[in-house]
ROTORFI-717990 format. One record per residue (C-alpha): residue in one letter; x negated, y, z; residue number from 1. Coordinates in Angstrom, 1 decimal, always signed. Layout:
<bavexs>
+------+--------+--------+--------+-----+
: type :   east :  north :     up : seq :
+------+--------+--------+--------+-----+
:    A :      X :      Y :      Z : NUM :
...
+------+--------+--------+--------+-----+
</bavexs>
This chain:
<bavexs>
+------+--------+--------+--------+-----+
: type :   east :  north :     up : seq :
+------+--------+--------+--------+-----+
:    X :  -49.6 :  -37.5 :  +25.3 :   1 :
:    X :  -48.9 :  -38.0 :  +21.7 :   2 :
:    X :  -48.5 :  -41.3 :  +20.9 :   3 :
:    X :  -48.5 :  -43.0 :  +16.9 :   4 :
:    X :  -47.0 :  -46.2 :  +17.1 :   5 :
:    X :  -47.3 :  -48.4 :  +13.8 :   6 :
:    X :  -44.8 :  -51.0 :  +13.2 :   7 :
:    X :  -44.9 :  -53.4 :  +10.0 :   8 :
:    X :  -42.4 :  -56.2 :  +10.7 :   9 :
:    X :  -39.0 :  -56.3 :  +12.1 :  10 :
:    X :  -40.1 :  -57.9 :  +14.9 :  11 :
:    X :  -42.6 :  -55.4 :  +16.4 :  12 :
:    X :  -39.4 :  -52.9 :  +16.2 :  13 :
:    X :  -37.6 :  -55.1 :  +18.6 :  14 :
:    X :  -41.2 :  -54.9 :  +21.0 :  15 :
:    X :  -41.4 :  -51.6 :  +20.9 :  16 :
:    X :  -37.9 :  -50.0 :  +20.6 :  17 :
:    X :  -37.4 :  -49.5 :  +24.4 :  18 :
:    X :  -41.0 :  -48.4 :  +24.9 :  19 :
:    X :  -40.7 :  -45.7 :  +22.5 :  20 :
:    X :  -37.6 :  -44.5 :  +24.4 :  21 :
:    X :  -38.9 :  -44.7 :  +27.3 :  22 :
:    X :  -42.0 :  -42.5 :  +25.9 :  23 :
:    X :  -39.9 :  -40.4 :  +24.7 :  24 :
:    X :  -38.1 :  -39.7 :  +27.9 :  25 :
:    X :  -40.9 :  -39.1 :  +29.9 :  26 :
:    X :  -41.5 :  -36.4 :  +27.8 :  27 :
:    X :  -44.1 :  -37.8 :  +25.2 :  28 :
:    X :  -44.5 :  -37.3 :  +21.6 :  29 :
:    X :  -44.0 :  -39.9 :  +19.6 :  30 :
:    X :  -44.3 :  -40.7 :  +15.4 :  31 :
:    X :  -43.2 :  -44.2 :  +14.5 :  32 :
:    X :  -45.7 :  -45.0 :  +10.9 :  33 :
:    X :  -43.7 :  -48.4 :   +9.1 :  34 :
:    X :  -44.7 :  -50.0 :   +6.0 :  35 :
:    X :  -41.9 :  -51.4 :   +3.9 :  36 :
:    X :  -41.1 :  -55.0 :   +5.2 :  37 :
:    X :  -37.9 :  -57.1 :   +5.0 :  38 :
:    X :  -35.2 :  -55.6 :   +7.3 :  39 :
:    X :  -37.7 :  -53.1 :   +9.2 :  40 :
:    X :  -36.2 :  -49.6 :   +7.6 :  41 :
:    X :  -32.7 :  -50.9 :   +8.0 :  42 :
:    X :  -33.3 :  -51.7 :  +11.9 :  43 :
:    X :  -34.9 :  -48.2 :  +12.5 :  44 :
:    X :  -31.9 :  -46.6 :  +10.8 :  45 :
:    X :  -29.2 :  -48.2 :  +12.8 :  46 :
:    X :  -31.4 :  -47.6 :  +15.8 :  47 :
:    X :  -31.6 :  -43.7 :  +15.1 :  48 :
:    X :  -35.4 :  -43.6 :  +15.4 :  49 :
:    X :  -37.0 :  -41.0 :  +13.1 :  50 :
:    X :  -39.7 :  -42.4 :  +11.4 :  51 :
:    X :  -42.5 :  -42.1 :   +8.3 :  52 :
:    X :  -42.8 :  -45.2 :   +5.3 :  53 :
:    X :  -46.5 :  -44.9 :   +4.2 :  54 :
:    X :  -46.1 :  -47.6 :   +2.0 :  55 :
:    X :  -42.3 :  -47.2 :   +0.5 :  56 :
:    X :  -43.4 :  -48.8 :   -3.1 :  57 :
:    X :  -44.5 :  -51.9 :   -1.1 :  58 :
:    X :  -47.3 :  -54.4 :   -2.1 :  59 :
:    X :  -47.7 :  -57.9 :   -3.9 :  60 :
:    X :  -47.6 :  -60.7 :   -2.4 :  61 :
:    X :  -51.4 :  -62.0 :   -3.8 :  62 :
:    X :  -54.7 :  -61.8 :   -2.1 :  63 :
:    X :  -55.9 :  -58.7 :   -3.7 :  64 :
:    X :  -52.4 :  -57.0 :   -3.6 :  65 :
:    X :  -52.9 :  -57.5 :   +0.1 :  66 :
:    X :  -56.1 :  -55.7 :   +0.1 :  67 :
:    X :  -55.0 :  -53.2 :   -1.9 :  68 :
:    X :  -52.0 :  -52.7 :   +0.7 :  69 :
:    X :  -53.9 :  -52.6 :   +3.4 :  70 :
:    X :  -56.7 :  -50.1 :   +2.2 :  71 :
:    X :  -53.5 :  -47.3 :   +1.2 :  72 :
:    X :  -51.9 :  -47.6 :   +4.2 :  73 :
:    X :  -55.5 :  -47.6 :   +6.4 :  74 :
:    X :  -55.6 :  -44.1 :   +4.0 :  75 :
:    X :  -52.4 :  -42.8 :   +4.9 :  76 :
:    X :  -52.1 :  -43.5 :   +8.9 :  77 :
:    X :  -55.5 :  -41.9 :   +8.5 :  78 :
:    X :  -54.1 :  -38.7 :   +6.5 :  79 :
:    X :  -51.3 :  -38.5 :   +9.4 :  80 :
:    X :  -53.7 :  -38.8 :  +12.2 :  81 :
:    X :  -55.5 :  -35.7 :  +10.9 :  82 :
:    X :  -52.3 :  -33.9 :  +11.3 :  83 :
:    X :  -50.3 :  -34.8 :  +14.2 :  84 :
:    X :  -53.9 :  -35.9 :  +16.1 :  85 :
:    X :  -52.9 :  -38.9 :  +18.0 :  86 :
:    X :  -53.9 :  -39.6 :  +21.6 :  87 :
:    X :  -53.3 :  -43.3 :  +21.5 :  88 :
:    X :  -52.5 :  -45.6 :  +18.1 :  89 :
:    X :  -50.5 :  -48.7 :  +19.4 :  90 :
:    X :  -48.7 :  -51.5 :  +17.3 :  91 :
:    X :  -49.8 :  -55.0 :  +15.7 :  92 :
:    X :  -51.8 :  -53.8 :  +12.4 :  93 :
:    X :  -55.1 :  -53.8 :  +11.3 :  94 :
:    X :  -54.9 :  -49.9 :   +9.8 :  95 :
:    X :  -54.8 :  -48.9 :  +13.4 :  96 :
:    X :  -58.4 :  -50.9 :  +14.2 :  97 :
:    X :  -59.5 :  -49.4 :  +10.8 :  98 :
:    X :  -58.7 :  -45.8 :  +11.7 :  99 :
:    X :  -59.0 :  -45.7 :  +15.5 : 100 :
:    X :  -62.8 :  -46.4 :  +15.8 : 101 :
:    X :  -63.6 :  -43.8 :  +12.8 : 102 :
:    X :  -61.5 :  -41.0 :  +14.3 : 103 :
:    X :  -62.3 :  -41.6 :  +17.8 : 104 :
:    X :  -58.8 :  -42.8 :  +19.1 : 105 :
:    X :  -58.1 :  -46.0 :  +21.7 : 106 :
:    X :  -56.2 :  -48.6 :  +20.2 : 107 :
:    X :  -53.9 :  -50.3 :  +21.8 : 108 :
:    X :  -52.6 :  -53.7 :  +20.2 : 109 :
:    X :  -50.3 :  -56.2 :  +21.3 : 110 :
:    X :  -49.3 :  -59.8 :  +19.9 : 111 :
:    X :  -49.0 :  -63.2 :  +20.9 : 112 :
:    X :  -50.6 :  -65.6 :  +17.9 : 113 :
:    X :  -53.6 :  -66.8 :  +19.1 : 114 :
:    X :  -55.9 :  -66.0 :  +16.8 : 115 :
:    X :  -56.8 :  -69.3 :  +15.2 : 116 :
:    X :  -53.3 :  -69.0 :  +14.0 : 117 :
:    X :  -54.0 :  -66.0 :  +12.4 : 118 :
:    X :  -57.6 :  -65.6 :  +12.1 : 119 :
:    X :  -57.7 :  -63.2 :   +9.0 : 120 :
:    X :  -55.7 :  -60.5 :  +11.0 : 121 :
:    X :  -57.7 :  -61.4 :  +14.1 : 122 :
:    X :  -61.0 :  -61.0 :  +12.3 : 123 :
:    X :  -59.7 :  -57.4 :  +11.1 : 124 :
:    X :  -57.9 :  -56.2 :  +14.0 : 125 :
:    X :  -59.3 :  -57.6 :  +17.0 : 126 :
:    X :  -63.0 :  -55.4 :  +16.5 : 127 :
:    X :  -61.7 :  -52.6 :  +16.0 : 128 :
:    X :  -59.3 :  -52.6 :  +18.7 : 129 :
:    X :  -59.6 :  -50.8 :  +22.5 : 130 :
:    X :  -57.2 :  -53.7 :  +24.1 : 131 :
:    X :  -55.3 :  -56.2 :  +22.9 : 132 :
:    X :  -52.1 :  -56.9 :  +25.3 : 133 :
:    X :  -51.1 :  -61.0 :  +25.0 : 134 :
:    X :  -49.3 :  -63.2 :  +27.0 : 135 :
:    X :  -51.5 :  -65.4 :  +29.5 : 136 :
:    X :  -50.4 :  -68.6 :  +27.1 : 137 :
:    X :  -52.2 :  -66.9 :  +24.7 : 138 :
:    X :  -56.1 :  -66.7 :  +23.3 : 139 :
:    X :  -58.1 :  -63.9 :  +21.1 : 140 :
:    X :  -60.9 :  -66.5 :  +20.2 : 141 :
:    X :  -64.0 :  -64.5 :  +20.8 : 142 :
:    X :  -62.1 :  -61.1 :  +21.5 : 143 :
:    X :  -61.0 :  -62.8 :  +24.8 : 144 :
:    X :  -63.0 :  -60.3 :  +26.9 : 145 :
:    X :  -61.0 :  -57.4 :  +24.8 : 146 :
:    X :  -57.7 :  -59.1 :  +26.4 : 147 :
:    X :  -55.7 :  -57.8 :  +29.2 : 148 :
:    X :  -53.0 :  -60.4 :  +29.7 : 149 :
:    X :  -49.5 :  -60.6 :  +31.5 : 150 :
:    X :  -47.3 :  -63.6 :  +32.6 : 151 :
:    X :  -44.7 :  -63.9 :  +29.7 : 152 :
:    X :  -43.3 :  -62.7 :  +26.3 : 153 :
:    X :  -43.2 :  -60.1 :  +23.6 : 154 :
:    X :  -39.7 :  -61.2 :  +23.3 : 155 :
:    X :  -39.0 :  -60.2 :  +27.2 : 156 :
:    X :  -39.2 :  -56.2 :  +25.9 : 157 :
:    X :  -35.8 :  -56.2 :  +24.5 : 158 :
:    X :  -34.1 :  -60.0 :  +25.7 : 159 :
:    X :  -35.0 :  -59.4 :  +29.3 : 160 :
:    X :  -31.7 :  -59.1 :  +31.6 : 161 :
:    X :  -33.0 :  -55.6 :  +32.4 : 162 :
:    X :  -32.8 :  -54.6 :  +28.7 : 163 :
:    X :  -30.3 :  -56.9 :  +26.9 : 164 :
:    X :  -26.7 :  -57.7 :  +27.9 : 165 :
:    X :  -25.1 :  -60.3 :  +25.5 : 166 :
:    X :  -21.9 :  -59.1 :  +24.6 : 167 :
:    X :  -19.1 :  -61.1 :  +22.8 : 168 :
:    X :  -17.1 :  -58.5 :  +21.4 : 169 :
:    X :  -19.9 :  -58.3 :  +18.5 : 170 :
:    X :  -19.7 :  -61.9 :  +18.1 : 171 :
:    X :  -16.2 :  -61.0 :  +17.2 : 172 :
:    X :  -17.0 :  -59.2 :  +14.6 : 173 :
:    X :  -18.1 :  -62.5 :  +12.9 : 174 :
:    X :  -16.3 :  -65.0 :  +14.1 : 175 :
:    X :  -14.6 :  -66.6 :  +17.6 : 176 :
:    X :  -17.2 :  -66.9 :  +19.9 : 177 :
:    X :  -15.0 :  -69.4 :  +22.0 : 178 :
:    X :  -15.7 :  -72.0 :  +19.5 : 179 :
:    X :  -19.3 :  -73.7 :  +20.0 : 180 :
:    X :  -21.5 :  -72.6 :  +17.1 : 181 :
:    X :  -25.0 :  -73.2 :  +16.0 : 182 :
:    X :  -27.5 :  -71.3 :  +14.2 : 183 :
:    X :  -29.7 :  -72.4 :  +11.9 : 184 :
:    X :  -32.6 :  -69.7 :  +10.5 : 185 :
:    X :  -34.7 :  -70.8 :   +7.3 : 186 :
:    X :  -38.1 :  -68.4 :   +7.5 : 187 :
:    X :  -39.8 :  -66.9 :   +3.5 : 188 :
:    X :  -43.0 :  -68.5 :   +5.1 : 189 :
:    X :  -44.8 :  -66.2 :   +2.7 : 190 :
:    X :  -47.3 :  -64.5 :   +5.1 : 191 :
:    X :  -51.3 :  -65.0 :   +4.6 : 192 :
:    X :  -51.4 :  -66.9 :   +7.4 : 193 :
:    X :  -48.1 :  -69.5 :   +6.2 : 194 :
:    X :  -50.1 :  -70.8 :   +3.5 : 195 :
:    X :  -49.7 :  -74.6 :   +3.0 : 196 :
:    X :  -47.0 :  -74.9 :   +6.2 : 197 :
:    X :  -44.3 :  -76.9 :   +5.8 : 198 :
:    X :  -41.0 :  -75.8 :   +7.2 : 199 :
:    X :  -37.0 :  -76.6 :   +6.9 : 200 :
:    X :  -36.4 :  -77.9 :   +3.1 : 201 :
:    X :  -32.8 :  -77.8 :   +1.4 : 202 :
:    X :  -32.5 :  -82.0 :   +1.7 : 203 :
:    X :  -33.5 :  -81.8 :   +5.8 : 204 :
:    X :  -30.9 :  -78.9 :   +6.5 : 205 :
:    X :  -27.7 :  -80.8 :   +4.3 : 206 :
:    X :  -28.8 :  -84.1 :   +6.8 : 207 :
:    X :  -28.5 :  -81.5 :   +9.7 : 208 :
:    X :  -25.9 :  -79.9 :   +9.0 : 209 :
:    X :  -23.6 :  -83.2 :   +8.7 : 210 :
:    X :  -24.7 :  -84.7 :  +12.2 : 211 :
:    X :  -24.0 :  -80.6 :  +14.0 : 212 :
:    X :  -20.0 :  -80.0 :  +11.8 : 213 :
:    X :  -18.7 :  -82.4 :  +13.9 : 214 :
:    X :  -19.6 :  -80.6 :  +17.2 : 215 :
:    X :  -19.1 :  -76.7 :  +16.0 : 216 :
:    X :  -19.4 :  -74.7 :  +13.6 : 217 :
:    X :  -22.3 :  -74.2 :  +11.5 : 218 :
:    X :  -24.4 :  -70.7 :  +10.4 : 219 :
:    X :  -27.1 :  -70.2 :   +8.1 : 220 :
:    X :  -29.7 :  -67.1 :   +8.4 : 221 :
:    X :  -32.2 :  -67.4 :   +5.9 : 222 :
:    X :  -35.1 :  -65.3 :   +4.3 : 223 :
:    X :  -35.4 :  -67.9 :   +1.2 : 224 :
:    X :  -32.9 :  -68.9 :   -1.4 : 225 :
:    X :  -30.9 :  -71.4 :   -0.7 : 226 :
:    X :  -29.4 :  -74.0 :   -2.5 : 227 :
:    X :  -25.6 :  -74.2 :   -3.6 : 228 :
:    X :  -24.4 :  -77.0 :   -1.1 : 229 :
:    X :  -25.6 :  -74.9 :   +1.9 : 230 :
:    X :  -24.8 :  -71.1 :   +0.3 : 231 :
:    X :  -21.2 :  -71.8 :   +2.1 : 232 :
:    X :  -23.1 :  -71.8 :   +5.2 : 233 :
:    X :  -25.0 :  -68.5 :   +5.2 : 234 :
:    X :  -23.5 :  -65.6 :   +7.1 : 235 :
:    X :  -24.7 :  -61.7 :   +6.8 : 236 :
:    X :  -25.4 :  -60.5 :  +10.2 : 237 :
:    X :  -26.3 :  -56.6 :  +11.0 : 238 :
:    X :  -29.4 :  -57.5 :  +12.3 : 239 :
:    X :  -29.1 :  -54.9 :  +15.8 : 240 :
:    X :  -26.3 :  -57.8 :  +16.1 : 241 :
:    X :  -28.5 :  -61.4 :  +16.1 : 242 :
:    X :  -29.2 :  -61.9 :  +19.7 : 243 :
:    X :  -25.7 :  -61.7 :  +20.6 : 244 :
:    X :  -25.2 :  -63.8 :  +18.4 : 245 :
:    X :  -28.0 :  -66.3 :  +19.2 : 246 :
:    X :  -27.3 :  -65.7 :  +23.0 : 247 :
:    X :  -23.4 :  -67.8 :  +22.7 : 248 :
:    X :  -25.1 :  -70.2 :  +20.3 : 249 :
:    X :  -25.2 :  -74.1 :  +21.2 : 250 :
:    X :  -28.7 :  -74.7 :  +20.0 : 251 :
:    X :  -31.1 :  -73.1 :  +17.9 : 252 :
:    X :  -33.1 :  -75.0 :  +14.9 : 253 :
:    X :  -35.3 :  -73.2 :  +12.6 : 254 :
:    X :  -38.8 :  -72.9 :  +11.0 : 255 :
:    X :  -38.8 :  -68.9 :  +12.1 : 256 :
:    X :  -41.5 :  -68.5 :  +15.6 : 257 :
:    X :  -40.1 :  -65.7 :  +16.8 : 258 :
:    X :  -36.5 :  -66.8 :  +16.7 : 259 :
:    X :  -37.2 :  -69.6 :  +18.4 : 260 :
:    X :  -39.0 :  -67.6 :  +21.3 : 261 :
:    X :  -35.9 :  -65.4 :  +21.2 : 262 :
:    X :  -33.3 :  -68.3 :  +22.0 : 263 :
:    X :  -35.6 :  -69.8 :  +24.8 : 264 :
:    X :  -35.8 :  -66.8 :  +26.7 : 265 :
:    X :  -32.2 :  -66.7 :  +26.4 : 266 :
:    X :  -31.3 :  -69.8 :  +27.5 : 267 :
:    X :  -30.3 :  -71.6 :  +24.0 : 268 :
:    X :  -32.1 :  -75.0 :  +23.7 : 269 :
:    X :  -34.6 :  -74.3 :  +20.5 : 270 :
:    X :  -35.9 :  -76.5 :  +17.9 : 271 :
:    X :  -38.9 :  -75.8 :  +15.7 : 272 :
:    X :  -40.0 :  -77.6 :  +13.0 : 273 :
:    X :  -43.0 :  -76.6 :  +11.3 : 274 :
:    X :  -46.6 :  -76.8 :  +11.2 : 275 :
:    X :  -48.3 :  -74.5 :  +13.6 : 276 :
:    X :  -46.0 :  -76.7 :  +16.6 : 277 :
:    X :  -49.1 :  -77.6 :  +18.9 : 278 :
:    X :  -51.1 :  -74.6 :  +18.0 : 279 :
:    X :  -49.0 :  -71.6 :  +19.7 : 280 :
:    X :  -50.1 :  -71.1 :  +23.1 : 281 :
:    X :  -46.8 :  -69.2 :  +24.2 : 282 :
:    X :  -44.1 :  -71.7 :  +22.0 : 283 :
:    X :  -46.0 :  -74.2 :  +23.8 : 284 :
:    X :  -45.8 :  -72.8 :  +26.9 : 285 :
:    X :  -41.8 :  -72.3 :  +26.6 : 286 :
:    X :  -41.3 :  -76.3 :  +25.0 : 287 :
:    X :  -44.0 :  -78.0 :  +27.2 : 288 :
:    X :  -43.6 :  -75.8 :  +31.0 : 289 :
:    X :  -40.3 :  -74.1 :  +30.9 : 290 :
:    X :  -38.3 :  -77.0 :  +28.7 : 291 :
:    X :  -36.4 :  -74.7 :  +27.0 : 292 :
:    X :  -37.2 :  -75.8 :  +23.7 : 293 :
:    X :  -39.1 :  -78.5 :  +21.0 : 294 :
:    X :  -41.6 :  -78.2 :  +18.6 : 295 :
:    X :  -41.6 :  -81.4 :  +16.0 : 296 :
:    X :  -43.7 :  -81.6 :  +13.2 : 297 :
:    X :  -42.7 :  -82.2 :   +9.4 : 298 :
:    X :  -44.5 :  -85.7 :   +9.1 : 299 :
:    X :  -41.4 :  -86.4 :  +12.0 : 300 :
:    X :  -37.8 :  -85.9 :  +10.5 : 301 :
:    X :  -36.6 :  -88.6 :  +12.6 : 302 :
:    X :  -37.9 :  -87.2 :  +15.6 : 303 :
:    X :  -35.8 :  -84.1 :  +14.6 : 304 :
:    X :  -32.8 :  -85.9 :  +14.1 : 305 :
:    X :  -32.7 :  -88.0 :  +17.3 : 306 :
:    X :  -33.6 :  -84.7 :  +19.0 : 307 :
:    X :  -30.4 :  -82.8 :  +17.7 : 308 :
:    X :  -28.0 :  -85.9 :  +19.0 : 309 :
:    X :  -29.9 :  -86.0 :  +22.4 : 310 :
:    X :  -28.9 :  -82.4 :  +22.9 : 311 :
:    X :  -25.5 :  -82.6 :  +21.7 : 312 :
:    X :  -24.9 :  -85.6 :  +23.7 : 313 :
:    X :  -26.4 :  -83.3 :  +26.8 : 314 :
:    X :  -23.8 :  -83.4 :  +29.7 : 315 :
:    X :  -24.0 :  -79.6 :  +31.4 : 316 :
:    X :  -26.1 :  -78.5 :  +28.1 : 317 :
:    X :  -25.2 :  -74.9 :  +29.1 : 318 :
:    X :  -25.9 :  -75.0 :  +32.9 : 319 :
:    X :  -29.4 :  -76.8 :  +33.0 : 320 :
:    X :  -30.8 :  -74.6 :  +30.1 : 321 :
:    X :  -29.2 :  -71.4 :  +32.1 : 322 :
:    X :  -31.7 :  -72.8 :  +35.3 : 323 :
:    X :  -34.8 :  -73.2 :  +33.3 : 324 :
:    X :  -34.1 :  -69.8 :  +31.7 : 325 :
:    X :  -33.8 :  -68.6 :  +35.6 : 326 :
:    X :  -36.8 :  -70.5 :  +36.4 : 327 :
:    X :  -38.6 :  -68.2 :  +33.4 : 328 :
:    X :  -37.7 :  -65.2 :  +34.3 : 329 :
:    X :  -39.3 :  -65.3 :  +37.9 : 330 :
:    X :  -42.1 :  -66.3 :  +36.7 : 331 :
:    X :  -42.5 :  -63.3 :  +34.1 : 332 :
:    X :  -42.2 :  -60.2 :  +33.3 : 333 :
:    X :  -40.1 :  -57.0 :  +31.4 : 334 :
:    X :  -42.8 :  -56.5 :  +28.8 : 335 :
:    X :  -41.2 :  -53.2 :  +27.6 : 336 :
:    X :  -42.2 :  -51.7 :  +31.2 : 337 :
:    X :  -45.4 :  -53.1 :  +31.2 : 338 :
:    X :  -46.3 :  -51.6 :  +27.5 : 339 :
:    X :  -45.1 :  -48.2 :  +29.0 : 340 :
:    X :  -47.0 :  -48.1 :  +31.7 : 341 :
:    X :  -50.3 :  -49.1 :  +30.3 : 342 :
:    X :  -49.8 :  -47.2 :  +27.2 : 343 :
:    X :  -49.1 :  -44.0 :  +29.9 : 344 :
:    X :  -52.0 :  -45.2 :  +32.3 : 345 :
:    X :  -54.3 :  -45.1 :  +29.6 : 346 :
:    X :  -57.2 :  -43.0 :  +30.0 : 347 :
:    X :  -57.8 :  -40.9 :  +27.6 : 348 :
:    X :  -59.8 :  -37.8 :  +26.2 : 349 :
:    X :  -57.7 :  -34.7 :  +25.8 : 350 :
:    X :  -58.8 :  -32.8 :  +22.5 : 351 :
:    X :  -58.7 :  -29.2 :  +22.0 : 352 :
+------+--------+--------+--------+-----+
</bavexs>
């Protein structure tokens, strides 16, 4: 088959990376479309995957900027479809549910918001899609019957034991992994769909910070400026290098989903603090059934607080998050061979 695969965040390169070479190996043809976003270009580079930026001179950040975005690129993946002729379009974007339905071509799209999370992309995306893959913790509103679902997470395409093998000789390029370490990760929260949230400020990281230095050492990744007290604190981090990193990491605490997601399925006690805690089905799933994590509201900075020392003070930390990461992983699955086999079970209409 030929296969387009559109990717336009970082993250959907870490969902999709080990499809696409698997794809590839079984003798596919595959043309990765990106748009330009944060770290994306710099993670295919170091990853060797050939791919096209529709969208190099990027977009502004405003509600009709957006628009205007979207429309170019929705112009351009349909400009390349009338080249390469695509069996299948597959990623998280609304220019494939623009251009699939007009030119005839099943859409496959995968995510895990729910929908009431992100109910601008849903409302754009969702119609014009053939499927939409989610995890069973998750719900596509009134696409529901659109939905095929599977017991797990994104995250489990490239973190699952079958695909990921922590290794400490990258820690070392950073820093002595011997020596407990946490990781903090500060989110732009400038999406459409972060409007309003309220995440980690400056003051509530300086307060965290003071009650984690006596315990380990303390590292800062952060898509927003930080102030000077906590600069000291950042560290640059390839990011092909992160979930080693987060894998030997004590605990977790950020306002960044995905990251959090990332260090539960590894193992690493999370906490979230932001907004949308109660509203994600699978970050609810991973706190609420699995225990691997917390989710605590801004209006509760003491609950955050008492929440840090309770894990600190955690006899066996390690061990017992180890078991409920074990615990997880029989109960769900590698996503990246799931993707690959629905994407090459498709059916699909062979044109001349």
């Amino acid at each position: 088959m030929k296969i387009l695969v559109y990717l336009g965040h970082p993250a959907h390169f870490h969902n999709y990376k080990n499809t696409i070479a698997a794809l590839k190996e079984h003798g596919h043809e595959v043309e990765v479309l990106i748009k330009k976003k944060d770290i994306l270009e710099d993670l295919l580079k170091n990853a060797g995957i050939p791919y096209h930026n529709i969208l190099k001179e990027g977009r502004k950040n405003s509600k009709i900027g957006i628009a205007i975005g979207t429309i170019k690129r929705a112009l351009r993946v349909n400009s390349f479809c009338r080249s390469f002729h695509p069996d299948i379009l597959t990623g998280s974007s609304v220019e494939n549910s623009l251009i699939g339905p007009l030119r005839h071509i099943p859409v496959i799209n995968i995510g895990e918001d729910d929908a009431s999370i992100v109910p601008l992309y849903a409302k754009l995306t969702y119609p014009g899609a053939s499927v939409i893959l989610c995890p069973e913790s998750c719900s596509c509103g009134k696409w529901d019957y659109k939905a095929v679902k599977y017991p797990g997470f994104q995250e489990l395409g490239y973190l699952h034991p079958e695909n990921f093998t922590p290794d400490k000789n990258v820690v070392k390029k950073y820093f002595n992994p011997d020596e407990p370490y946490f990781i903090m990760r500060f989110s732009g929260l400038k999406a459409h769909h972060d409007t309003g949230v309220r995440g980690i400020n400056n003051a509530i990281a300086g307060r965290l910070i003071e009650i984690l230095k006596p315990h380990g050492r303390v590292f800062i990744t952060s898509e927003r400026p930080l102030s000077d007290d906590l600069e000291p604190y950042r560290i640059a981090i390839n990011p092909l290098d992160i979930h080693h990193i987060l894998a030997f990491g004590e605990i977790y605490i950020g306002d960044s989903q995905t990251m959090a997601i990332e260090s539960g399925v590894l193992g690493v006690p999370f906490i979230r603090f932001n907004d949308f805690v109660g509203q994600i089905g699978c970050l609810a799933q991973l706190e609420d059934y699995f225990k691997l994590g917390f989710g605590i509201k801004p209006d509760n900075e003491d609950k955050l607080y008492e929440t840090v020392k309770g894990l600190l003070a955690m006899p066996d930390r390690k061990e017992v998050y180890q078991q409920r990461r074990q615990k997880m992983l029989s109960e769900t699955i590698n996503f990246a061979d799931f993707l690959t086999n629905y994407i090459e079970s498709y059916p699909i209409k062979k044109r001349s």
